[in-house]
C-alpha positions in Angstrom: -28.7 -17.8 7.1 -31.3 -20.1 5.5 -30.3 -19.0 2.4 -26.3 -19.7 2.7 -27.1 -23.5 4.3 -28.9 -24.0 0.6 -26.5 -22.3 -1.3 -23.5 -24.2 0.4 -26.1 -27.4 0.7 -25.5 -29.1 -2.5 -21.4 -28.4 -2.3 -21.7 -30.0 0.8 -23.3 -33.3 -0.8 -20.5 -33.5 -3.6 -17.8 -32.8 -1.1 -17.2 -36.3 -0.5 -17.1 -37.9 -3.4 -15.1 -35.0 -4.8 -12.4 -35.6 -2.0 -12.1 -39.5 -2.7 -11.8 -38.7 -6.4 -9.3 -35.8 -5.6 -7.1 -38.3 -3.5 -7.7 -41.4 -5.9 -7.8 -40.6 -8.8 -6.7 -36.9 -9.9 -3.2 -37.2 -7.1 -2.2 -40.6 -8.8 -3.3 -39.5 -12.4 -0.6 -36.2 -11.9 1.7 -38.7 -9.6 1.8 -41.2 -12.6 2.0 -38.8 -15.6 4.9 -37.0 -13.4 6.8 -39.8 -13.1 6.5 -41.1 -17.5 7.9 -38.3 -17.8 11.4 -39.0 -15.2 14.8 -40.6 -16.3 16.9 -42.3 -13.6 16.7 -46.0 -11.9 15.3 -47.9 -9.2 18.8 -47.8 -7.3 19.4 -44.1 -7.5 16.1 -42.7 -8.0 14.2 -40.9 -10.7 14.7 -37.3 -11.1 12.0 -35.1 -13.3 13.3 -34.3 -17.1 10.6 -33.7 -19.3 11.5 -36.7 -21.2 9.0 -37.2 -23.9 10.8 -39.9 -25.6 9.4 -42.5 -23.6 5.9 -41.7 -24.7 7.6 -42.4 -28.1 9.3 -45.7 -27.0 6.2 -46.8 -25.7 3.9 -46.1 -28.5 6.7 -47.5 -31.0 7.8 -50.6 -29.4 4.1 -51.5 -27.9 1.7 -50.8 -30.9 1.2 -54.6 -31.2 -0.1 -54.9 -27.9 -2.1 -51.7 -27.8 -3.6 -52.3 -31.1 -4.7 -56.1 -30.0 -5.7 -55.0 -26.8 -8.4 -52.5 -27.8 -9.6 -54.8 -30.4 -10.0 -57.4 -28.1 -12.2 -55.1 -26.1 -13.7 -54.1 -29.0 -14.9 -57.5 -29.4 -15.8 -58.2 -26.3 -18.2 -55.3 -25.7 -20.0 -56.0 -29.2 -20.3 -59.6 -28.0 -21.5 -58.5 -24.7 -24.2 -56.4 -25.9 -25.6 -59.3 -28.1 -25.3 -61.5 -25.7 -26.6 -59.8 -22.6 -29.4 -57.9 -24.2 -31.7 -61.3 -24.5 -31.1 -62.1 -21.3 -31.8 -59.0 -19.5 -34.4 -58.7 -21.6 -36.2 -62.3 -20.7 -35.4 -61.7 -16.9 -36.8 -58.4 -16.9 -40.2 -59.1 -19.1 -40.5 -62.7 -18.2 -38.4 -63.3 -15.0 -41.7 -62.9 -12.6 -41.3 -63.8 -9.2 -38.0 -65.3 -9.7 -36.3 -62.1 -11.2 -33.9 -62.2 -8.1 -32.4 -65.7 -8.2 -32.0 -65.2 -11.8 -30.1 -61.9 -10.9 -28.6 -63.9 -8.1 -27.2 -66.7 -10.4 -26.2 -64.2 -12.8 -23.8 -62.6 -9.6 -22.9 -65.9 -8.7 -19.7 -66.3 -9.7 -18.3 -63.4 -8.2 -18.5 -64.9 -5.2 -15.1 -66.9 -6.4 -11.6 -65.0 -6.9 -11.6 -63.3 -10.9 -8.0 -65.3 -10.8 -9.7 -68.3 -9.6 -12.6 -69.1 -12.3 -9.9 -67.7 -14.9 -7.6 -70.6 -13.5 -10.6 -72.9 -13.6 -11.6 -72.4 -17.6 -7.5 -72.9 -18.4 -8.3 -76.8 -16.8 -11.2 -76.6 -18.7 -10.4 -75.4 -22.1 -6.8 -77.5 -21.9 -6.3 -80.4 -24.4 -6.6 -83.1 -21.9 -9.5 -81.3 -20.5 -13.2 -82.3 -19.3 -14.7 -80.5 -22.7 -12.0 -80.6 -25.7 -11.0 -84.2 -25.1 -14.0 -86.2 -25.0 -14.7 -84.3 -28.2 -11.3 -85.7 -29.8 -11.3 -89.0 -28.4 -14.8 -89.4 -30.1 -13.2 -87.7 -33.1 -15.5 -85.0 -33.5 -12.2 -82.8 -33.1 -9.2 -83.0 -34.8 -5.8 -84.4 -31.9 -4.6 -81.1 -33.4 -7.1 -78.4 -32.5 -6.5 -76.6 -29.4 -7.9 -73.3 -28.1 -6.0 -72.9 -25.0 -3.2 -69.9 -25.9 -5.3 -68.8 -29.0 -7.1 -65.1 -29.1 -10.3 -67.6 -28.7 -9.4 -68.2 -25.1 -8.7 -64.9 -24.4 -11.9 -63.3 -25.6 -13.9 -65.9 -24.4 -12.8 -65.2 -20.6 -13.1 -61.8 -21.2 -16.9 -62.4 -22.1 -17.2 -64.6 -19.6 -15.6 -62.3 -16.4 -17.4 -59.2 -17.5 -21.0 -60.5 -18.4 -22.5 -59.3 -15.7 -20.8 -55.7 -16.1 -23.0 -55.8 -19.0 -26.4 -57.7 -17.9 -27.2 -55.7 -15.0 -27.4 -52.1 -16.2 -29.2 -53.2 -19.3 -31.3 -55.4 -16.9 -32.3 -52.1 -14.6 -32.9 -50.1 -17.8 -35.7 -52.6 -19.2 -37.0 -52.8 -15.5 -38.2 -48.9 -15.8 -40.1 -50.3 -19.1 -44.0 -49.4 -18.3 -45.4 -52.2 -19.7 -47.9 -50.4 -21.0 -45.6 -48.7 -23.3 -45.0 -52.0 -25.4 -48.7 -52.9 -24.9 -49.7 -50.0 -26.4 -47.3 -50.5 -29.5 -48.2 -53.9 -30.1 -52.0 -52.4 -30.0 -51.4 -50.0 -33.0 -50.5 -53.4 -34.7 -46.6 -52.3 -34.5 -44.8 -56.0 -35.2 -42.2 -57.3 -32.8 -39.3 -56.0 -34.7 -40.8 -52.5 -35.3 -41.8 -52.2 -31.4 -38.2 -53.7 -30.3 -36.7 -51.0 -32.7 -38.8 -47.9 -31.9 -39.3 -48.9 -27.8 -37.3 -50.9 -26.2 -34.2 -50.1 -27.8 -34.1 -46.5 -27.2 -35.6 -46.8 -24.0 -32.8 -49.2 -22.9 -30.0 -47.1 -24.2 -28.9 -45.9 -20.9 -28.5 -49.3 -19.7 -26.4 -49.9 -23.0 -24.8 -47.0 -22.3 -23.4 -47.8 -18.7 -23.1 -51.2 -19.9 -20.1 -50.5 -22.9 -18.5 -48.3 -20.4 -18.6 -50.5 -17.6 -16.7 -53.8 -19.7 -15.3 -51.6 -23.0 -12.6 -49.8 -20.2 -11.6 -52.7 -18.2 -11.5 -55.6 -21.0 -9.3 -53.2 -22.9 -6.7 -53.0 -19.9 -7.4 -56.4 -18.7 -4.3 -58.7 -18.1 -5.5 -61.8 -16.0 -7.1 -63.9 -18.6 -4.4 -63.0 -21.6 -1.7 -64.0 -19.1 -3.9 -67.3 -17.6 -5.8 -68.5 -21.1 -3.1 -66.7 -23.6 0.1 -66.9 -25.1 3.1 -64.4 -26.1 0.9 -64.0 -29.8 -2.0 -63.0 -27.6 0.3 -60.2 -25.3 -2.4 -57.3 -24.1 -0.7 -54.4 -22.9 -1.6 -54.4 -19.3 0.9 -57.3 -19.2 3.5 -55.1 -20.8 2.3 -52.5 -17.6 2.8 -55.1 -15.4 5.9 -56.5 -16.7 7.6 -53.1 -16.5 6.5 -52.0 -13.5 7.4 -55.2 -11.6 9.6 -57.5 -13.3 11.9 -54.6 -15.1 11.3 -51.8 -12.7 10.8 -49.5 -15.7 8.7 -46.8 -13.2 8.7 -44.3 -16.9 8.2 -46.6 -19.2 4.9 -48.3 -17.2 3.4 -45.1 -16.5 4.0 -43.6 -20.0 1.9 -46.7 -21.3 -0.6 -46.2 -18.5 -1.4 -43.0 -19.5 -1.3 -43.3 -23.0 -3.6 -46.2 -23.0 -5.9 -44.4 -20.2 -6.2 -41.1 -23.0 -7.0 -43.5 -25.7 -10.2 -45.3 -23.6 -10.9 -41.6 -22.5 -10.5 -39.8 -25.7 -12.7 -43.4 -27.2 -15.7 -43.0 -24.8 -16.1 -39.5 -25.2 -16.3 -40.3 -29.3 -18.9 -43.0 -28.3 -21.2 -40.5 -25.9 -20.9 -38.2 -28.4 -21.9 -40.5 -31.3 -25.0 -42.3 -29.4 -25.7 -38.8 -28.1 -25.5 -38.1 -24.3 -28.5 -35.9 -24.6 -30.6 -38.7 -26.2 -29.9 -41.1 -23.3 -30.2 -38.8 -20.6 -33.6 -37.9 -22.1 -34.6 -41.8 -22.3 -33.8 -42.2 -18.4 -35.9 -39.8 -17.7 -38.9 -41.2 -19.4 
């Protein structure tokens, strides 16, 4: 009997969570790809076909879109990384006593609507606004420039909604740094560069890791701040989703672009684990 409870004992544990991704994730994924694939109308219903010509629609009328939006991820993940790596880094070597406010002000913002704070840089980064107009009235700025509507804008409130995606999980990384690791580097007169290379980098890989996947996925499909800070020139493609699905009430035509977009993060990440090599990271947790 003992030996069935731990047999069945660790099934048990996943059980769960495999129920909540069965019935959130797998049942909509099949529900979704189902439905790219039916012809038919909103009025009198959409009947299965097999009709593969709307992935071809999609793909051929939305390339723009797709192409921009994963390079606007793209960007924003390389971005992040720079950026978020000193930080983390200072908070978790330097951050002392104060680690958790610092953690704390990091969060803060999320405390506020994403819409909101998206809403609140479009007053800010408007022509007339409280930072691009004291700039051209002193004539540091030309009355021309303008970065509201630009691919500026929109990457900049990517960086700026998704920093913390980024900070934390390279922050918790460098945390599990012994100390004495680096100390011991810098002893066998390794210079700052040399132990940054050959320590902490590959020790904080997992963080890295977790942190591309955690901003890479949802900048990529993000449509708030291309629809609040951008223009039409700066379309991503979850607009196009959500313009099909609610304004046209093309059911196909949104999930064939769902999905599609959905393979190409999938079929992305796995290229990047494979590349950095899962096994690597793994191994650098565990130290």
């Amino acid at each position: 009997m003992n030996r069935v409870k731990r047999t069945l004992a660790p099934y048990l544990l996943v059980l769960p969570g495999g129920l909540w991704l069965l019935l959130f994730f797998v049942v909509p994924m099949v529900t979704m790809f189902s439905l790219s694939l039916q012809q038919g109308d909103i009025v009198n219903g959409y009947v299965f076909t097999g009709h593969w010509q709307t992935y071809v629609d999609a793909i051929s009328n939305y390339q723009t879109q797709l192409i921009r939006s994963l390079v606007y991820g793209l960007i924003t993940t390389v971005a992040l990384v720079v950026m978020s790596f000193p930080v983390a880094y200072w908070i978790a070597f330097y951050g002392g006593k104060r680690k958790s406010t610092y953690l704390f002000l990091i969060l803060l913002p999320f405390f506020v609507s994403f819409v909101l704070r998206t809403i609140s840089w479009r007053q800010i980064l408007t022509d007339d606004g409280m930072l691009l107009h004291p700039l051209k009235e002193a004539g540091l700025l030309s009355p021309g420039f303008h970065i509201l509507g630009t691919s500026y804008a929109v990457i900049f409130g990517l960086i700026y909604n998704f920093l913390p995606f980024m900070v934390l999980p390279i922050y918790v990384a460098l945390e599990r740094i012994d100390p004495r690791v680096v100390e011991a580097a810098r002893d066998l007169y390794a210079k700052p560069l040399t132990v940054f290379r050959k320590v902490v980098f590959p020790l904080a890989l997992p963080g890295v890791f977790a942190g591309v996947l955690m901003t890479f996925v949802p900048a990529s499909s993000d449509y708030v701040n291309s629809g609040v800070l951008g223009s039409s020139s700066t379309t991503m493609i979850g607009q196009v989703v959500q313009a099909q699905a609610l304004a046209n009430s093309n059911y196909p035509m949104a999930s064939a672009l769902s999905f599609f977009l959905m393979a190409v993060l999938l079929t992305g990440v796995f290229i990047y684990a494979r590349v950095l090599g899962t096994e690597d990271v793994m191994n650098a947790a565990a130290r």
